[in-house]
N, C-alpha and C positions, 0 to 999 in steps of 0.2 A: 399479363404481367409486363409485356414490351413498353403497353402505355405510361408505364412509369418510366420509362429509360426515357434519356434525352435523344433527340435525332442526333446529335454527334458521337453520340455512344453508340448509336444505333450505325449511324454509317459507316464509324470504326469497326466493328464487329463483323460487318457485311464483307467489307473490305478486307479485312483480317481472316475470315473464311474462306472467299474467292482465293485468297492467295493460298493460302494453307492446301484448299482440296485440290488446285490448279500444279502445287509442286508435288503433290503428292500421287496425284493422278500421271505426272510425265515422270515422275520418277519408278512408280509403280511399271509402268508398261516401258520406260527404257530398259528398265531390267528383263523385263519379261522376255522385249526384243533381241537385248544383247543375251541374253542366254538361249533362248531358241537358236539364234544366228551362231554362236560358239559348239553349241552342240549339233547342226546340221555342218559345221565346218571340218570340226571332228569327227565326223562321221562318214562326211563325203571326201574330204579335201586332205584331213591333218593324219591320220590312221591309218588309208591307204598308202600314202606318203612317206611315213614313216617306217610300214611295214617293206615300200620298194629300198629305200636307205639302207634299213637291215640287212634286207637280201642281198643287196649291192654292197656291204662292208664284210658281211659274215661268206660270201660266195667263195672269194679266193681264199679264203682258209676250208672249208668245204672242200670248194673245188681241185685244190691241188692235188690231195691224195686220191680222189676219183680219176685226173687226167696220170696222176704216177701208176695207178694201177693199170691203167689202160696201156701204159706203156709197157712196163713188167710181161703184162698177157700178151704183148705182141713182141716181146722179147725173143731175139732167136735163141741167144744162150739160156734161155731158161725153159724153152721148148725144149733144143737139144738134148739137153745135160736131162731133161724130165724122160725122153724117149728113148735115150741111152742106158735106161737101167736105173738110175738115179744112185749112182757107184760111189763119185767121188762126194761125201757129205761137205768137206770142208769148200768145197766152193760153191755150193750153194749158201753156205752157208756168211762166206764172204763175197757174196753178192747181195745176199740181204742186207748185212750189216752195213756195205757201202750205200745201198739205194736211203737206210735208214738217216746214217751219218751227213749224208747231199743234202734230204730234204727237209730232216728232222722233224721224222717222225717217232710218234709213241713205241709203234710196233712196225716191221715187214715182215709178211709169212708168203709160205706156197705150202699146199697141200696137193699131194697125189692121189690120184683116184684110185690107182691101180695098188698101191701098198697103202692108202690112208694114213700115212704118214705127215706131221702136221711138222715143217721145217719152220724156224725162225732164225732171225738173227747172232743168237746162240747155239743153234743148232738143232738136233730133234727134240722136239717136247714132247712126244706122246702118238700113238696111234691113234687113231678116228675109228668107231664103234658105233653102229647104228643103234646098241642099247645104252649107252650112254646119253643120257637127258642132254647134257653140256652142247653134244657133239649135234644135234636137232638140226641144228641152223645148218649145216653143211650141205646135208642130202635133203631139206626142206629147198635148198637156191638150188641145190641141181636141178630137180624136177618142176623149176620154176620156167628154167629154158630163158630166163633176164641174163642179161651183158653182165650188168651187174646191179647190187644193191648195197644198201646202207644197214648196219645192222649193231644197238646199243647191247653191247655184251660183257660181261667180267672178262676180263684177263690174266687166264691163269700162268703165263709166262711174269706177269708183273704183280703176284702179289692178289688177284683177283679183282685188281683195281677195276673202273668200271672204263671202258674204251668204245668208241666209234670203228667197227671196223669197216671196210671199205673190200666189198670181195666183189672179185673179177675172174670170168671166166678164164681159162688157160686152156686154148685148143690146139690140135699142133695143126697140121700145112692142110690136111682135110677134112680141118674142121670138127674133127672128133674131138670131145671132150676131154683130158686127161691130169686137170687137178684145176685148182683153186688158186690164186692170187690176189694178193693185194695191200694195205698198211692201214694202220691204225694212230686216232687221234685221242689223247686222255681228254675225258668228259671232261678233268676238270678245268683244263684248260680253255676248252670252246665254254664252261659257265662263265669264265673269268672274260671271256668276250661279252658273254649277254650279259652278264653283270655292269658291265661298261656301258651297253647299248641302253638298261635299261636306267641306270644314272642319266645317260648322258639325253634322253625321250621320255625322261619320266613313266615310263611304263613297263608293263608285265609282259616277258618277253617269254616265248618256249618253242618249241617244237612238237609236234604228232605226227602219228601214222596217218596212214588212212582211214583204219579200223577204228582213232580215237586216240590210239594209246599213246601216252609221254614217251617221246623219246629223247628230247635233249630240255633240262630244265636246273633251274640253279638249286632246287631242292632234289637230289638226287635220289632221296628215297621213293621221291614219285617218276622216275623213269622206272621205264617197263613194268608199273606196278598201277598207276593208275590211268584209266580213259576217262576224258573228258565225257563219253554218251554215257557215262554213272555219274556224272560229277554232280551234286548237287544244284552248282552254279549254273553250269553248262550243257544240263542233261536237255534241257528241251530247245536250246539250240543248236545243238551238236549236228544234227542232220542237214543243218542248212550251212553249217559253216564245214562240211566234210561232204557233202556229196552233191559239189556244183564244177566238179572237175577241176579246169582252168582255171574258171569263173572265182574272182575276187568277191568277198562280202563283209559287210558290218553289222553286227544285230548288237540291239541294247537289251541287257539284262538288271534283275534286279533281286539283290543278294542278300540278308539280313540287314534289310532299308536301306540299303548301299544301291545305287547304278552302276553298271558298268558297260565301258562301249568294248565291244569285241571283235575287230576282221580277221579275217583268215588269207594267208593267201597261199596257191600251191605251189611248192617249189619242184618243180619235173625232175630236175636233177637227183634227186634225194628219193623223191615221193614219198617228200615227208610234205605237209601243211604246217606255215608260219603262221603261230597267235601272235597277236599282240594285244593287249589286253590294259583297257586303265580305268581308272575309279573317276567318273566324271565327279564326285566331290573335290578332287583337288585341284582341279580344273577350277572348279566355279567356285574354291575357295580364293583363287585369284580374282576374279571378276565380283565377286561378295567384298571383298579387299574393296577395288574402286569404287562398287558403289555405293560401299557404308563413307569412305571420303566423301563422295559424291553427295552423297547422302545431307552428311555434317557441314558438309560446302554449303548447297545446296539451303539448306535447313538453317545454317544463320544467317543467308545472306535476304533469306523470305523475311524470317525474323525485323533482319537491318530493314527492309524495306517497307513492315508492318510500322517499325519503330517511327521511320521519316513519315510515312502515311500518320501515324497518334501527333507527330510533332506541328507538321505542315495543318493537318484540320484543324488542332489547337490553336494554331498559331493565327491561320485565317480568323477561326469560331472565334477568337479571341477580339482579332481586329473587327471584324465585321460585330460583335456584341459593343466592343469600344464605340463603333459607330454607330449603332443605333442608342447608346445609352446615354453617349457626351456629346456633350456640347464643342463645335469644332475648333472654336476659335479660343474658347478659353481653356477646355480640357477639361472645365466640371461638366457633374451629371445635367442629362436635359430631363424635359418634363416629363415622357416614358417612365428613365429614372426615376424620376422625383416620385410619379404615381404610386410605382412598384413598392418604394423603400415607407412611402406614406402608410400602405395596405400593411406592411409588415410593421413599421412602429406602434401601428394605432394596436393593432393585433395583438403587443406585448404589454402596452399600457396599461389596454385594458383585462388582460388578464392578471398583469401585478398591481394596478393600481396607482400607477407612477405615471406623472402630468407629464406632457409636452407641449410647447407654443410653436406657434409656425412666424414666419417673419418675411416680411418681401421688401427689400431697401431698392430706392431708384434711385440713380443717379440725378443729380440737380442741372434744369438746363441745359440736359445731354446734346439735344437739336442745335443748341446755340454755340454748345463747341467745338459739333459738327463742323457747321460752317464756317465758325472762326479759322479754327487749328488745322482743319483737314476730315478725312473718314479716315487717316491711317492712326492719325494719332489718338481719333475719335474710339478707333479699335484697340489702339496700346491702353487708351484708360481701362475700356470697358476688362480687359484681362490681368490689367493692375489690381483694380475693384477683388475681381474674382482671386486672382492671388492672395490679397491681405486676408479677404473674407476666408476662404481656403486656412489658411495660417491661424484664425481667430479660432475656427470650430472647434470643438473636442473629434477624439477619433466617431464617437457613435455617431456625431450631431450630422444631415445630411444636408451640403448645398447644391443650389441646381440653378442654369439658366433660365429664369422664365420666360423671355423675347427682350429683345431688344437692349434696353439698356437694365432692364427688370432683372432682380436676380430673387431666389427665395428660400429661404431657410429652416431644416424642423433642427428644433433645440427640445434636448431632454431636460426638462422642467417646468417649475409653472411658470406663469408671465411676468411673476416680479424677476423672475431671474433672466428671460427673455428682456426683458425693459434692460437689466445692467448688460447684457449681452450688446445690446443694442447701440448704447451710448457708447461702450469703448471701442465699437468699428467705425463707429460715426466720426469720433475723437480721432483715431488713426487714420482714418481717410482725409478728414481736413487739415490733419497737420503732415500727410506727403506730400511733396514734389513731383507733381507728375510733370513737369515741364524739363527736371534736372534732365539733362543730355540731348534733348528733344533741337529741334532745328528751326520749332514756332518762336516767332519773333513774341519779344517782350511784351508790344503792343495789343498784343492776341490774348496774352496770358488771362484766361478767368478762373475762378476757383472753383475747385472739385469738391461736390459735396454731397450727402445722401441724403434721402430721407425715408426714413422706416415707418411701417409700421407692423405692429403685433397682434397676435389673438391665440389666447388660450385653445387649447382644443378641449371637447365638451363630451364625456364619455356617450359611443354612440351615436356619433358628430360623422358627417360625411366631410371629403375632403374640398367638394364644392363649399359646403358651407362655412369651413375655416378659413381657405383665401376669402370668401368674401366678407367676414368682421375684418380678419386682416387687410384687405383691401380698404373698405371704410375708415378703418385705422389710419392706412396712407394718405387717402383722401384730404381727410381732414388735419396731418400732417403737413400735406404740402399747403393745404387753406388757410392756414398758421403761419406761413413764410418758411418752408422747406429749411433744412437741414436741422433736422430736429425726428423727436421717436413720439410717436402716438400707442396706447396699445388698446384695446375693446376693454375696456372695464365699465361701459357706461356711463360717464361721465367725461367733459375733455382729455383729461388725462394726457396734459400735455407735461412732458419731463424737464428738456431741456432745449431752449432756444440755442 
């Protein structure tokens, strides 16, 4: 099929494909790269980074009531007054509410070992009962023998609301045990930080144990209710992002056709482990952003550049066809031309049945006004000629350079119409000035004139065999005394002197 196509179609197309699979191929694998490169950056670089941020914003809120507790436990008044009997309630009791009021905190307590009496801010809330569910936590950290721990618990001083408590040993001067201290942070307060965090990092932010379980999270129903080693999402990472100690990690997961990049990092102070958690879809919905522009960019400017490739070959094919088919000097067809247009008239003739004659007019004398006039002026005639003749034809009729001063003509008709064709370029060439504006002296001046001759074309006539009647025609044209039309009818057929 290609062999029908023209070679300029042909190298448009070539061209036009090189470009196309060429943007298409670096555009394909720039994505490929910038997304490989985004998510090993994320992973290695932007994650851990993020998670050390966290820790370093969320620390001092943390850390305060861990370092307040630490004080409280090394309190001498609150040793005392604990070793003394624990008599006077009311200053215990305005010692907490002071320590509470400084730091502002949620809650301050002390618990005694020895009456399990649970003091607060208010005063006594309740005995401690090792059959009481509530009360667990209390003699679960004794028998831990830890300084202290972190522990997400209701708060039944405040309504059962959900609180961070922060409990701290209380021993007195030998180190023996003898109650409990420490203060308390409302949960919902530290969500209203991760909330913040995760605005302001784009990501899923929480806390865990060691054991897996939530413990600080903006969905509060999932504190102390769910671990991550059941989570769907998370069950078969869970072990590597909870049991590498120290040791920071990032795994990628993948969730109902969702990714998600996930590291952990351990926070000592707590020992709790910081998630941080993000949907690489909204990640690479930014980078999908640049390079659909990219893309569109990308994609009309191949386009623009296919366009100038269609323009520029055209433009050349164009010239370079101009050049081989005209003639240079005057701008009509040459013989190529002339051949090509021959094959196709005879082509239509003879299938409609519709004559044409061929015609070849020479200039008179041409050599003689060469050397008179010049070869410049010699060339102004010869494209004067070619202009009027140009001007005389019909649009179908075709003229062409034959050499030199020779020009030749197909006319659609038969040869009486050729013959009137004939006389009135004859007539218009004899009666112009080709000298008006010219710079040849007077003296020089000789007259310009043609002579034609004609020949019918003969259905199934070769194009050699038409110029040559029409040649003969000339012949005995110019044998005549030139400036006159001959045409092949067989007899002189001379028209007009």
């Amino acid at each position: 099929m290609l062999r029908y196509v023209s070679i300029r179609t042909r190298l448009i197309l070539c061209l036009s494909l090189i470009l196309v699979a060429a943007f298409l191929i670096i555009t394909i694998t720039h994505y490929n790269s910038s997304r490989k490169l985004l998510r090993d950056n994320l992973i290695y670089n932007t994650l851990p980074l993020t998670s050390d941020n966290i820790y370093s914003e969320i620390q001092k809120d943390l850390m305060s009531p861990v370092f307040v507790s630490s004080l409280m436990a090394n309190d001498t008044f609150l040793k005392d007054w604990t070793m003394e009997g624990e008599e006077d309630v009311e200053k215990i009791t305005k010692y907490l509410s002071e320590i509470k009021e400084k730091y502002g905190f949620f809650s301050t307590f002390m618990i005694s070992k020895k009456t399990g009496r649970y003091y607060h801010y208010d005063g006594v809330l309740k005995t401690l009962s090792p059959e009481d569910e509530h009360d667990a936590w209390f003699y679960r950290f004794i028998e831990t023998g830890q300084e202290y721990d972190l522990d997400v618990d209701s708060n039944q001083a405040a309504a059962n609301s959900l609180t961070i408590f922060i409990n701290h040993r209380l021993e007195d001067y030998d180190g023996n045990l003898i109650g409990v201290t420490g203060a308390g942070l409302n949960v919902n307060h530290i969500n209203r930080l991760i909330r913040t965090y995760q605005q302001k990092y784009t990501r899923n932010i929480y806390f865990v144990s060691t054991d897996g379980m939530i413990q600080l999270h903006t969905d509060t129903d999932r504190i102390e209710r769910d671990s991550i080693r059941s989570s769907p999402k998370l069950a078969k990472v869970a072990p590597f992002l909870l049991d590498r100690g120290n040791a920071s990690s990032s795994h990628e997961v993948t969730y109902e056709g969702k990714t998600f990049l996930v590291t952990s990092r351990y926070v000592p102070e707590f020992k709790w482990y910081l998630l941080v958690e993000m949907d690489e879809t909204v990640m690479l919905q930014r980078l999908q952003k640049s390079s659909l522009i990219n893309f569109f960019v990308g994609l009309f400017v191949t386009f623009l550049v296919i366009g100038v490739n269609i323009l520029t070959v055209n433009y050349f094919q164009d010239r370079l066809e101009r050049m081989a088919t005209t003639d240079k000097l005057t701008g009509v067809k040459n013989r190529r031309a002339f051949e090509h247009d021959f094959r196709r008239i005879a082509y239509t003739a003879s299938r409609d049945g519709n004559p044409f004659s061929l015609v070849i007019l020479d200039i008179d004398h041409f050599k003689s006004i060469n050397d008179t006039a010049g070869h410049l002026f010699g060339d102004s005639v010869i494209k004067t000629v070619a202009e009027i003749s140009g001007k005389s034809i019909r649009r179908h009729d075709v003229l062409a350079r034959w050499g030199g001063d020779e020009f030749i003509i197909l006319f659609r008709g038969d040869l009486q119409k050729g013959r009137a064709f004939c006389e009135r370029l004859r007539r218009t060439i004899e009666e112009t000035d080709f000298y008006f504006g010219s710079s040849v002296p007077l003296a020089k001046h000789l007259p310009v004139t043609i002579t034609c001759g004609a020949a019918e074309h003969a259905s199934g006539g070769s194009l050699e065999d038409l110029i040559s009647k029409a040649d003969q025609a000339l012949y005995r044209a110019k044998s005549a005394g030139r400036n006159c039309t001959m045409c092949d009818e067989g007899d002189d057929g001379v028209v007009v002197t």
